[in-house]
N, C-alpha and C positions, 0 to 999 in steps of 0.2 A: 646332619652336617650339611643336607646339600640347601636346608631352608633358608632364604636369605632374610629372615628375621631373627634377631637375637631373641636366645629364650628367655622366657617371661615377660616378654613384649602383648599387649594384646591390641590392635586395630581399634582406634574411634569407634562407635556406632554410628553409622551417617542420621540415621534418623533424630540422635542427640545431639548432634552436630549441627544438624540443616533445617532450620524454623521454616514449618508450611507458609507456603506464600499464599494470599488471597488475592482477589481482584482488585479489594481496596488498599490492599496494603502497595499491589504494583504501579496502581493509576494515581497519578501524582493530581495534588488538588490545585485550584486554578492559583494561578501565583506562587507555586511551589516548584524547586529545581525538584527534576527528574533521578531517582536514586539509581538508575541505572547506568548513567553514562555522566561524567563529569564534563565540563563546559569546552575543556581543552580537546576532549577525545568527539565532540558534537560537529555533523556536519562536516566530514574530513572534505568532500566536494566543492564547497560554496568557499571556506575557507584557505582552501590550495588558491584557489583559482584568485580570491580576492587579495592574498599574501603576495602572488607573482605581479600580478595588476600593479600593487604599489612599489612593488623595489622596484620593476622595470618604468613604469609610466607616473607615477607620485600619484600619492595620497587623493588628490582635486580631479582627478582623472578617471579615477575608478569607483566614484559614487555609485554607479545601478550595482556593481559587485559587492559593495558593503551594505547596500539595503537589502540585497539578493541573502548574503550570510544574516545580518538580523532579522529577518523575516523567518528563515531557516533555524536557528534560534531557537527565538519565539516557539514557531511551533514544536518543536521537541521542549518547550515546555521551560527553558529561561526566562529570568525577566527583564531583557535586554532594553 
């Protein structure tokens, strides 16, 4: 009674559940988005900072901030 699984419930196997990861499977090939992090979640830094830049001062204003985010990008492996 005190188990907080109902009976005849059995747990996943993680190991059937969870496909070995390789080195090549993690390292993304040149020109490939990164399967780790999607584009929105990329560069939270570069991207605050270039977002505030354009509400407060426009778009024409904040060029080194938006080359600063595509560069940033880029290297995390976008093809911006």
């Amino acid at each position: 009674m005190g188990n907080s699984m109902s009976q005849g419930a059995v747990a996943p196997s993680v190991s059937a559940a969870q496909p070995v990861a390789t080195a090549s499977a993690t390292a993304p090939a040149a020109g490939e988005k990164p399967k780790t992090c999607k584009a929105c979640c990329a560069c939270p830094e570069t991207k605050r900072a270039r977002d505030a830049c354009i509400v407060e001062n426009g778009e024409e204003n904040c060029l080194a901030l938006i080359e600063a985010h595509k560069k940033c990008m880029r290297d995390a492996g976008f093809n911006i």
